[in-house]
N, C-alpha and C positions, 0 to 999 in steps of 0.2 A: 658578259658576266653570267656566271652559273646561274639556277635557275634557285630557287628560296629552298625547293627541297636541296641544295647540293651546297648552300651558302655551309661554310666550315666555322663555327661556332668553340671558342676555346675558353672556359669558364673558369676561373679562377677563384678559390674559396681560401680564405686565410682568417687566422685569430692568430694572437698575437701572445698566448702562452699554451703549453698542452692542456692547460687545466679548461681551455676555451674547447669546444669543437670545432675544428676548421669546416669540417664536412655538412654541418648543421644547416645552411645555405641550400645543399645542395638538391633537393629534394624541390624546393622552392623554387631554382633557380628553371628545373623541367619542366616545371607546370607551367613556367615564365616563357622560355621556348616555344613549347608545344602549343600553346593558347596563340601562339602568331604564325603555326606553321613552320618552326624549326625546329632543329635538333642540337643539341650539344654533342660535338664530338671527340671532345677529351677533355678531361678534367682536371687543372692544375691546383695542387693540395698543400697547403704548408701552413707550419704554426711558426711566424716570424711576426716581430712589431713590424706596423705600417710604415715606421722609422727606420728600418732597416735598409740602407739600399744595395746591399748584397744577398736579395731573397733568391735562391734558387731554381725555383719552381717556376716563381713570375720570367727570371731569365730565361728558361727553356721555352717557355710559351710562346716569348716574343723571340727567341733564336730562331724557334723552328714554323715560326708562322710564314704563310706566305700572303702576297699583295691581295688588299681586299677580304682578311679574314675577319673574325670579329675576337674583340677581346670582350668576353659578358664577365662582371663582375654586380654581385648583391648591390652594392652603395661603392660611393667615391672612395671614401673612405676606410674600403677593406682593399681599395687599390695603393693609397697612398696615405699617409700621413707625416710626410714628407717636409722639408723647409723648403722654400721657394726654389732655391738653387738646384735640388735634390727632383723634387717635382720636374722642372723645366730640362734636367737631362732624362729622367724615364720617359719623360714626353715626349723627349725626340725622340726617342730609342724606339718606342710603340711606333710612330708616325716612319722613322728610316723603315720599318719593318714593313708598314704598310697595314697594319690595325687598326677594323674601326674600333672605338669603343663604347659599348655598351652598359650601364648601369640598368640595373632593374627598378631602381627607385628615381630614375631621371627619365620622367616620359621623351623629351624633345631625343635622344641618345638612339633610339625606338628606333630612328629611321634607316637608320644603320645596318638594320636588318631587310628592310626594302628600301633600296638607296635609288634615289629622282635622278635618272644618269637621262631621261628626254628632255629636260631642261638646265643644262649649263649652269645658268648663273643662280637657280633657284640652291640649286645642288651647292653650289657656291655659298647662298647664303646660308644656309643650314650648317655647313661645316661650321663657316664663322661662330655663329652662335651656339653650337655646341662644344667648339673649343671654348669659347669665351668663358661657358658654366661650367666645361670641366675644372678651368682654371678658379674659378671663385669656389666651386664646392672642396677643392684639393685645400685652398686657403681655410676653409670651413672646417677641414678634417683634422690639419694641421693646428688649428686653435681649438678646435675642442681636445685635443690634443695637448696643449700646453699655451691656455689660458695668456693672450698679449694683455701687457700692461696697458690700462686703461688713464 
C-alpha cells in the first residue's frame, strides 16, 4: 500500500438546498486531513437531499475511485439519509468500488487513514465495527430525518 503521504483522499461535501453551503465543510474537512498527515485530493460538491439516490457528484467519486481510496465525508449523515434499502445499495456500491470511509465526526472511521494491514484479523475486526456504526449512524441520519413512529 502507498505510503500516508500518497493515500488518495476524496471529500465529499453536500447540503441539501442552494440556500445551504455545500462547500462550508470544506475548510474543516483540511484541517481534519492535514492534523493526521494527509491530504485531500479532490473534492466532491453538490447541493442534493441526503435522500436523493441519484446524486451525481457522490456517483463520480465512487465511479472513479480506485481500490483502497478513502471516501472522507463531515458526518454520516451528509453521506446518506437514505431508507434502509437505499443505504444498503450505496454501501455496496462504495465497498464494489473499494472505499474506505471516513467521517470526520466518527473517531473509530480514523483508521482508514492508517489501516493495521500487519495484523489480519485485528484489521478484520475493525472493519466489522465500523461497518456496524456506519450502518447504525446511517439509521440515525435517516431518523433524524423523518422522525419513526414511536
Amino acid at each position: 500500500m502507498r505510503g500516508n503521504a500518497e493515500l488518495i483522499i476524496s471529500a465529499y461535501l453536500r447540503a441539501s438546498t442552494r440556500r445551504h453551503e455545500a462547500n462550508r465543510a470544506g475548510e474543516q474537512l483540511k484541517a481534519f486531513t492535514s492534523s493526521r498527515d494527509s491530504n485531500i485530493t479532490t473534492f466532491y460538491v453538490e447541493n442534493e437531499s441526503g435522500t436523493t439516490a441519484g446524486r451525481p457528484e457522490l456517483h463520480s467519486l465512487i465511479s472513479e475511485a480506485q481500490r483502497n481510496e478513502v471516501l472522507l465525508s463531515e458526518t454520516i449523515d451528509r453521506l446518506s439519509r437514505h431508507e434502509r434499502g437505499d443505504w444498503k445499495r450505496l454501501r455496496a456500491q462504495i465497498d464494489n468500488a473499494g472505499l474506505r470511509i471516513v467521517a470526520a465526526n466518527l473517531p473509530i472511521t480514523w483508521t482508514a487513514l492508517k489501516p493495521n494491514e500487519d495484523n489480519a484479523m485485528m484489521a478484520w475486526m475493525q472493519s466489522a465495527m465500523i461497518n456496524m456504526l456506519l450502518d447504525v449512524m446511517a439509521a440515525f441520519a435517516r431518523k433524524d430525518y423523518e422522525p419513526l413512529d414511536m
